[in-house]
C-alpha positions as CSV (number, residue, x, y, z in Angstrom):
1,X,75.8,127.1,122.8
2,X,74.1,126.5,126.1
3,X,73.6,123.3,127.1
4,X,69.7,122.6,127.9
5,X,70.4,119.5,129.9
6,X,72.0,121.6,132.5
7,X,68.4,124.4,132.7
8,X,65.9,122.4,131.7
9,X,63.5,122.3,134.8
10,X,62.8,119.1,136.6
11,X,59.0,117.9,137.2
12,X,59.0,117.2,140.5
13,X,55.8,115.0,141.1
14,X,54.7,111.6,140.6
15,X,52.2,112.4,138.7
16,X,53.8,111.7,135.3
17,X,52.7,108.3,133.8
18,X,49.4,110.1,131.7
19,X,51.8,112.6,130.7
20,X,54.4,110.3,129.5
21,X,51.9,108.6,127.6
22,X,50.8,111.3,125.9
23,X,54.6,112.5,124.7
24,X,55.0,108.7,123.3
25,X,51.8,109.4,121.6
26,X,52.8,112.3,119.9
27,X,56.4,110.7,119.6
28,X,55.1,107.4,117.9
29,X,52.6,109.6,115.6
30,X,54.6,112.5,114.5
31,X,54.5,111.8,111.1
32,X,50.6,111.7,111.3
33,X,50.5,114.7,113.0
34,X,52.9,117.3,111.0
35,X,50.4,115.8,107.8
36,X,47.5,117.1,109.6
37,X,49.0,120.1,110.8
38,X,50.4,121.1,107.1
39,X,46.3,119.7,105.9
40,X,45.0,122.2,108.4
41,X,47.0,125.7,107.9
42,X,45.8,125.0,103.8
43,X,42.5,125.5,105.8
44,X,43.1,128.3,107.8
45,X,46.1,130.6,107.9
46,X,48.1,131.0,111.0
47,X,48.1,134.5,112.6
48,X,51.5,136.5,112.4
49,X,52.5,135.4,115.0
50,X,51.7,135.4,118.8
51,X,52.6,133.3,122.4
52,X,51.1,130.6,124.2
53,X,51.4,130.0,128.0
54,X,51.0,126.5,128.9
55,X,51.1,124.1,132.0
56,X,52.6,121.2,132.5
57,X,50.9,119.3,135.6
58,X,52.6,115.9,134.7
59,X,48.7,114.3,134.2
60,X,47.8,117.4,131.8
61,X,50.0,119.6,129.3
62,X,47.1,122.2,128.1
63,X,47.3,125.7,127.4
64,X,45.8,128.6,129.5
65,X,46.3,131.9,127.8
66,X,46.7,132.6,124.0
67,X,48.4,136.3,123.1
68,X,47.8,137.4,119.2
69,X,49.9,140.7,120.1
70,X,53.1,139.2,122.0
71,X,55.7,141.0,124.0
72,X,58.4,138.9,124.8
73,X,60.8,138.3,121.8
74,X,63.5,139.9,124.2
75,X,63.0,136.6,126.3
76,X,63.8,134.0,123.7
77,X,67.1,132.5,123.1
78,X,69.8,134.4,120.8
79,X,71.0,131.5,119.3
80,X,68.2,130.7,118.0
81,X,67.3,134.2,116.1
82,X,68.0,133.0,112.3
83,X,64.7,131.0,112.8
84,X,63.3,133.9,114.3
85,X,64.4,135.3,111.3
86,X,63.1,133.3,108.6
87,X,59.8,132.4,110.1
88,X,59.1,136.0,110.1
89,X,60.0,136.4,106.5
90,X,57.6,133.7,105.7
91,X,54.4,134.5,108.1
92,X,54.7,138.2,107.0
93,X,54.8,136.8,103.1
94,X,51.8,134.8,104.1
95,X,49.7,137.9,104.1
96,X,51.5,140.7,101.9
97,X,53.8,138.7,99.7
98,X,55.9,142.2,98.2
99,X,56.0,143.5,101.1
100,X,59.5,146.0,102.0
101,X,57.9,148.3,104.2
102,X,56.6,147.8,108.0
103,X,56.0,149.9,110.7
104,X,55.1,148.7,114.0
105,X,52.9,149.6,116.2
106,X,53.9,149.5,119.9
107,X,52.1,149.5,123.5
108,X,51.7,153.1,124.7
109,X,53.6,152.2,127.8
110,X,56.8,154.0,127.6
111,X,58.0,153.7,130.9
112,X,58.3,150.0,130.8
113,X,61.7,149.2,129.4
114,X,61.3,146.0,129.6
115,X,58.9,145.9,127.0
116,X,61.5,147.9,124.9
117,X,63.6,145.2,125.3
118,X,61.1,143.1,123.2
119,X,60.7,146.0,120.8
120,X,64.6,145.8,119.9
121,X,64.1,142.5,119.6
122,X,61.1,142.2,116.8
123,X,62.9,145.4,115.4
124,X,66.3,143.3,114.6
125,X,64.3,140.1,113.5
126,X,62.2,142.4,110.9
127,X,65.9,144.0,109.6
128,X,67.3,141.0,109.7
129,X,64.5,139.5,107.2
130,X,65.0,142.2,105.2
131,X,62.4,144.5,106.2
132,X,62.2,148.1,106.3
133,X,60.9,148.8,109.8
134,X,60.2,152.0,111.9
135,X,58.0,152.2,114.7
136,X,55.1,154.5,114.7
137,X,53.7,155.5,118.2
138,X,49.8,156.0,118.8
139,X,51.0,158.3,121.2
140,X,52.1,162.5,120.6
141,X,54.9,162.5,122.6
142,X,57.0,161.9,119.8
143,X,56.2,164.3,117.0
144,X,60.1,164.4,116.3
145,X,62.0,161.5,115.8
146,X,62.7,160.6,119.6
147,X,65.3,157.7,121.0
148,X,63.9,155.0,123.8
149,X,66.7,153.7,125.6
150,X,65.7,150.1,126.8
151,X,66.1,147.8,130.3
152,X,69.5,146.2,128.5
153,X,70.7,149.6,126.8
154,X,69.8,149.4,123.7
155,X,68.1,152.4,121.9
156,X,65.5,152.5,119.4
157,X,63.9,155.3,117.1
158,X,60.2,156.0,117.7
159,X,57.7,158.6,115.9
160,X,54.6,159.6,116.2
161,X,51.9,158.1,113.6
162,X,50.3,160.2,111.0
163,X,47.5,159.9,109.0
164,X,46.4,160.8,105.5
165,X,43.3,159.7,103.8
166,X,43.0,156.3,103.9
167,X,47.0,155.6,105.0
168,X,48.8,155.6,107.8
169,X,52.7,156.6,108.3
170,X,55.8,158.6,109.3
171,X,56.9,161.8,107.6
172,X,58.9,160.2,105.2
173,X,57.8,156.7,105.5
174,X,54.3,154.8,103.7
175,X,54.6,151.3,105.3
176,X,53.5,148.4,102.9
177,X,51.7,146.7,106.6
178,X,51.3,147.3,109.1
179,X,52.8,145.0,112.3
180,X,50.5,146.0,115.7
181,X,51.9,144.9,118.9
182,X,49.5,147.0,120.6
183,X,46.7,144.7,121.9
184,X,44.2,147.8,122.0
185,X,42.8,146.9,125.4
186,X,41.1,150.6,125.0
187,X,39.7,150.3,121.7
188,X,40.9,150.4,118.3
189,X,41.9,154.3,117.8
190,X,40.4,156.2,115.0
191,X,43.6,156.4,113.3
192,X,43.8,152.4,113.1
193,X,40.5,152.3,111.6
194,X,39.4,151.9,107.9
195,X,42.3,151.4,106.3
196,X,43.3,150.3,103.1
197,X,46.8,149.2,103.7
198,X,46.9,145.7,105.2
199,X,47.3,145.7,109.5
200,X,48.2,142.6,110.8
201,X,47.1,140.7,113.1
202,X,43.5,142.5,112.6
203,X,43.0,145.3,115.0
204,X,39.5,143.7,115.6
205,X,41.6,141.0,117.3
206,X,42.6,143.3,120.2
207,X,41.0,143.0,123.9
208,X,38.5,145.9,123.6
209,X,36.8,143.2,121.3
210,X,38.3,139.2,121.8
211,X,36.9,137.1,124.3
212,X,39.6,134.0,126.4
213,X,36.3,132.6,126.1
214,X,35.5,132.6,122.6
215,X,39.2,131.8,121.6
216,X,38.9,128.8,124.4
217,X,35.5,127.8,122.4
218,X,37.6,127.2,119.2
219,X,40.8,125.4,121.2
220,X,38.1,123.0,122.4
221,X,37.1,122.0,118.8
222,X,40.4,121.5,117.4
223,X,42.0,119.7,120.2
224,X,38.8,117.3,120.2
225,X,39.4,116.6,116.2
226,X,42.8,116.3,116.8
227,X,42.5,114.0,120.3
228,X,40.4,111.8,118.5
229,X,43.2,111.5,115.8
230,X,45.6,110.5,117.9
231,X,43.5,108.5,120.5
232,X,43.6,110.1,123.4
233,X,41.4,112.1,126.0
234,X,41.2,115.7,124.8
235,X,40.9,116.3,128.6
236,X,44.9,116.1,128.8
237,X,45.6,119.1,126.5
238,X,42.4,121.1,127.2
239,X,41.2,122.8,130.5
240,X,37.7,122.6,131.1
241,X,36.0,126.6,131.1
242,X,32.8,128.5,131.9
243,X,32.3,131.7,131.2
244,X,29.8,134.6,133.0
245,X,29.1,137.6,130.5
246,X,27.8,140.3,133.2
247,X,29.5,140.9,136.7
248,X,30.5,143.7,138.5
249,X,32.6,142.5,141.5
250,X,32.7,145.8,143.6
251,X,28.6,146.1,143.6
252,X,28.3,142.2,143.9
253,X,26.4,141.9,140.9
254,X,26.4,138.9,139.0
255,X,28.0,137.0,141.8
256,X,25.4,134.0,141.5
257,X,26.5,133.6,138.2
258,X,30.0,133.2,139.2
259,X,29.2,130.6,142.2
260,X,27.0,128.7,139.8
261,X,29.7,128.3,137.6
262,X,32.9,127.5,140.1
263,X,30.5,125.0,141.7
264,X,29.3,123.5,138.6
265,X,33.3,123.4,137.4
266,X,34.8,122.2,140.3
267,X,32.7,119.0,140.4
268,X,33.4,118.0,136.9
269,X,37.1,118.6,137.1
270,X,36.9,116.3,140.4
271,X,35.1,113.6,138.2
272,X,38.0,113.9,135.7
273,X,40.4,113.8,138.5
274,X,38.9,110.6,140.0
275,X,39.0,108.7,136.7
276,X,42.5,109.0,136.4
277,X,43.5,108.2,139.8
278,X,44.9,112.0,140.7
279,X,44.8,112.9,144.7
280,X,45.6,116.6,143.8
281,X,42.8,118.9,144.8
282,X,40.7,120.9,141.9
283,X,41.6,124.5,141.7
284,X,40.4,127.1,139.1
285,X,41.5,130.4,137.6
286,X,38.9,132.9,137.4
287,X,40.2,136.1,135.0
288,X,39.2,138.8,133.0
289,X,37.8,137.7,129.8
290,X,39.5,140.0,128.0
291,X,43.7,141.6,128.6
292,X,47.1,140.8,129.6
293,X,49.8,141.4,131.6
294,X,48.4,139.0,134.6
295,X,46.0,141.7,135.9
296,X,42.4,140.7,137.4
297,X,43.5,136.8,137.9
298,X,42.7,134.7,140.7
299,X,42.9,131.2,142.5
300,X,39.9,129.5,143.7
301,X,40.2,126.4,145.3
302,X,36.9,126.5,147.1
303,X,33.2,127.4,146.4
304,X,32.9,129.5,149.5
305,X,36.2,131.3,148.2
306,X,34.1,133.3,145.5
307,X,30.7,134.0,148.3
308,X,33.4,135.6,150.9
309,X,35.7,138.2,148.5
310,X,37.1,140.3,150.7
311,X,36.7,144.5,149.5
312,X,40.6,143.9,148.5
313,X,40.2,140.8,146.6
314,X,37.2,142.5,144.4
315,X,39.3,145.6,143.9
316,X,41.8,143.7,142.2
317,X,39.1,141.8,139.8
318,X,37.6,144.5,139.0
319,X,39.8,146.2,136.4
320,X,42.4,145.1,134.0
321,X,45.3,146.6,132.3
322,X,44.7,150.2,131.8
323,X,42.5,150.6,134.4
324,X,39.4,149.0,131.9
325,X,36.6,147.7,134.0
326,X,35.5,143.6,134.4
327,X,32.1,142.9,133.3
328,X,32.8,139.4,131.5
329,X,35.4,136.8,133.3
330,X,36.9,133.2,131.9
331,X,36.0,130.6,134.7
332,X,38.5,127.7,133.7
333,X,40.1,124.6,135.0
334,X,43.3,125.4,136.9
335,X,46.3,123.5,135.7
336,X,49.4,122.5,137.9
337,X,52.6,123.2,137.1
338,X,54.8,120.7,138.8
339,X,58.3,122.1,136.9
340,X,60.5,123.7,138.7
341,X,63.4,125.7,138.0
342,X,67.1,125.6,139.9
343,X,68.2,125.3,143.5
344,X,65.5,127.0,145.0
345,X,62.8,124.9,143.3
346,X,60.9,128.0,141.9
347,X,57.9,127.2,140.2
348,X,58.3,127.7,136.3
349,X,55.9,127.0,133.0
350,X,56.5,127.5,129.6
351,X,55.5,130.0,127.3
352,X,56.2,129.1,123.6
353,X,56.4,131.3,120.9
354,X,55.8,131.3,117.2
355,X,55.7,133.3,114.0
356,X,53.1,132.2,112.0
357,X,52.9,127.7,112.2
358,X,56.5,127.8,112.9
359,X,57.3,127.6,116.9
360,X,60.7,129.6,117.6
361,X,61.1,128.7,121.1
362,X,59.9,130.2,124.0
363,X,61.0,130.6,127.8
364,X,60.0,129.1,131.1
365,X,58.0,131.9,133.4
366,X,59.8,131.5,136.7
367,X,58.9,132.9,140.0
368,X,59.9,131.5,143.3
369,X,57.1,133.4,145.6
370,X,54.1,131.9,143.7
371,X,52.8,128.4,144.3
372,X,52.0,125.6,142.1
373,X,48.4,126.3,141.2
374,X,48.4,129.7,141.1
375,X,49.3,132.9,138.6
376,X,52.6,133.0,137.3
377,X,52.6,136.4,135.6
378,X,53.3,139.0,138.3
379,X,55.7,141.4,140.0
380,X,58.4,139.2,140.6
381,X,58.5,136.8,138.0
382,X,61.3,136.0,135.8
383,X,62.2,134.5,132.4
384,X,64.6,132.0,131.4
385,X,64.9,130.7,127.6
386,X,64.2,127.6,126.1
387,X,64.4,126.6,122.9
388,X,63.1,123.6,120.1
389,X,66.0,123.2,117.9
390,X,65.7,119.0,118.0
391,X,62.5,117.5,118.3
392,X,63.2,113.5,118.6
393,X,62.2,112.9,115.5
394,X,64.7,109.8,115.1
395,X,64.6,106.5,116.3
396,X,68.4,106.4,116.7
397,X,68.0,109.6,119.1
398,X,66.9,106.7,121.9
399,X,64.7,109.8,123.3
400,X,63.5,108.7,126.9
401,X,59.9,109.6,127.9
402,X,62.2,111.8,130.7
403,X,64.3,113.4,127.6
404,X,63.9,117.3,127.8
405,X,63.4,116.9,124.0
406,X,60.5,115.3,124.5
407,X,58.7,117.8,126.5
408,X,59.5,120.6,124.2
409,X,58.3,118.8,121.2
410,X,55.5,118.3,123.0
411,X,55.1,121.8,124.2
412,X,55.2,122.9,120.1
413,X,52.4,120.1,119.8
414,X,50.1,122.0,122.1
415,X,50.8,125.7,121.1
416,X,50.4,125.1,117.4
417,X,47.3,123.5,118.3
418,X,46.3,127.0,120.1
419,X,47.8,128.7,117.0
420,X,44.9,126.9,115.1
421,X,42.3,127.7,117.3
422,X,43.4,131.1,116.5
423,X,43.1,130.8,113.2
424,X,40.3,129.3,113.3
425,X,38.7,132.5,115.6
426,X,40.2,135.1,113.0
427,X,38.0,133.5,110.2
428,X,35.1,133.3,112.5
């Protein structure tokens, strides 16, 4: 088995003491807080599963994006795939106890094999915890049973979905659920709608309807309940937001909107930042409210930044994946990510994965072109595992504040928080 001393990434600012803090906190009240935890999924029930992206700053660990439809599960570490394994069993149970039969429900983008990669992989988790699973593409293409070779070599089997009545399937296959990884940026196709077998997570929770914004709305209400548990400032495991609900950046409209809100952001997150004692200069992310894969994201470190777009700089805000147009953007706090990863120092941040409550692991987002407050997820990037086997639960561990451990327990901390928040948003 690797050894995670050796690839753990190294924080490379002074910046640490709040951060150390906050790992003793959660160290010194773990107890406390897997009781609340276990109190608060009787409440509401985790979603199947999903991925948080986080960043760590070395003043702040807080998350900054929240996927209910994750690709990725090629990116986690094989050695770890029996928890993989039996969390899945026991998320999926969660929602359709006798369930034998699943077919999932893949992204229409078939010429991105590394996202195939990640289909092989949820494909041998679902086998593996005894599942029946076939995947049923939204797409035509594949009226016959058709092989998809992947970015690693590995094949899988995918068919076209069919519909009868009020169930969905394959020629020769009724699924008991329904397992989307589709996040429906588009809209939720006719054929996904109205029916009586169980689809999880909810179609409903797809981009062509969920808001950052509105899942941000609920992050802020559970990590305030569950700061003031632990005494501590929920401004170290929360970014500040703002949200503006009409813009159209190629016709300028909405733009005061915008400026309002960076302003308005800018100067509270430079309050924050002089309480603590923190010389770093405020940034923030401004993004589409709504999709993935990194598109429509960008840095402002400036007021003036948002009046002076250039034609190029609104281009690229204005649509998202798919080619869907911006009208609603998440204005909120950037974070710094002060890890970095190897000999080059290439700027990393975790992204932790889970199945249900359980975290599974996760790897670091790497990419050694990109700076330290800015996006992460684009052309270039690359992945490197990490996993949560130990969590430094024992005093005779003699965990440091330092101890990679640490951090990851820490890291599980925050994205089951997130996990929360979304289970909170599912119940509305």
């Amino acid at each position: 088995m690797q050894n995670y001393e050796d690839v753990t990434p190294h924080l490379t600012t002074a910046l640490t003491g709040p951060l150390h803090l906050l790992e003793k906190q959660l160290l010194s009240r773990q107890t406390e807080i897997e009781a609340w935890f276990q109190n608060q999924w009787q409440k509401s029930k985790a979603p199947v599963y999903g991925s948080v992206d986080l960043r760590n700053s070395g003043f702040k660990l807080a998350p900054v994006d929240m996927n209910l439809f994750p690709a990725g599960f090629n990116n986690l570490n094989p050695a770890f795939l029996p928890m993989s394994i039996e969390a899945a069993k026991l998320a999926i149970a969660q929602f359709v106890p006798r369930a034998k039969k699943i077919l999932l429900v893949p992204e229409s983008h078939t010429r991105n094999l590394f996202y195939w990669d990640n289909v092989a992989a949820l494909i041998k988790i679902l086998n593996s915890a005894g599942y029946e699973t076939r995947i049923g593409s939204l797409l035509p293409d594949f009226q016959a049973p058709s092989a998809i070779t992947t970015k690693s070599g590995d094949s899988v089997i995918v068919e076209t979905l069919a519909r009868q009545n009020d169930h969905i399937g394959l020629q020769d296959f009724i699924p008991d659920v329904i397992l989307l990884n589709n996040d429906l940026t588009e809209g939720i196709p006719n054929i996904l709608q109205n029916l009586q077998q169980p689809v999880i997570p909810p179609a409903e929770l797809g981009w062509s309807q969920r808001l950052k914004s509105g899942h941000f709305q609920y992050y802020k209400q559970v990590s305030d309940e569950f700061a003031n548990m632990i005494d501590i400032d929920p401004w170290f495991i929360a970014p500040l937001f703002r949200h503006c609900g009409e813009i159209d950046f190629m016709n300028r409209d909405g733009e005061d909107c915008l400026t309002k809100n960076v302003d308005q952001l800018l100067k509270e997150i430079e309050k924050k930042y002089l309480e603590y004692e923190i010389e770093s200069k405020p940034f923030i992310i401004v993004k589409a409210d709504a999709g993935t894969y990194g598109m429509a994201v960008m840095t402002v470190r400036d007021v003036e930044e948002v009046r002076s777009l250039n034609r190029k700089q609104r281009t690229s805000m204005s649509k998202s994946k798919g080619g869907q147009p911006v009208h609603k953007v998440i204005v909120q706090e950037g974070v710094y990510t002060f890890e970095t990863w190897g000999p080059e120092n290439a700027v990393a941040e975790p992204v932790v994965y889970l199945w249900g409550q359980r975290v599974v692991g996760g790897f670091y987002r790497i990419h050694k072109d990109r700076g330290v407050d800015e996006n992460l997820n684009s052309p270039g990037m690359r992945f490197e595992p990490i996993a949560f086997a130990k969590s430094c639960q024992h005093p005779a561990e003699s965990c440091t504040p330092e101890h990679y451990q640490n951090r990851f327990y820490a890291y599980g901390v925050i994205a089951r928080l997130s996990m929360l928040a979304a289970a909170r948003e599912i119940l509305g």
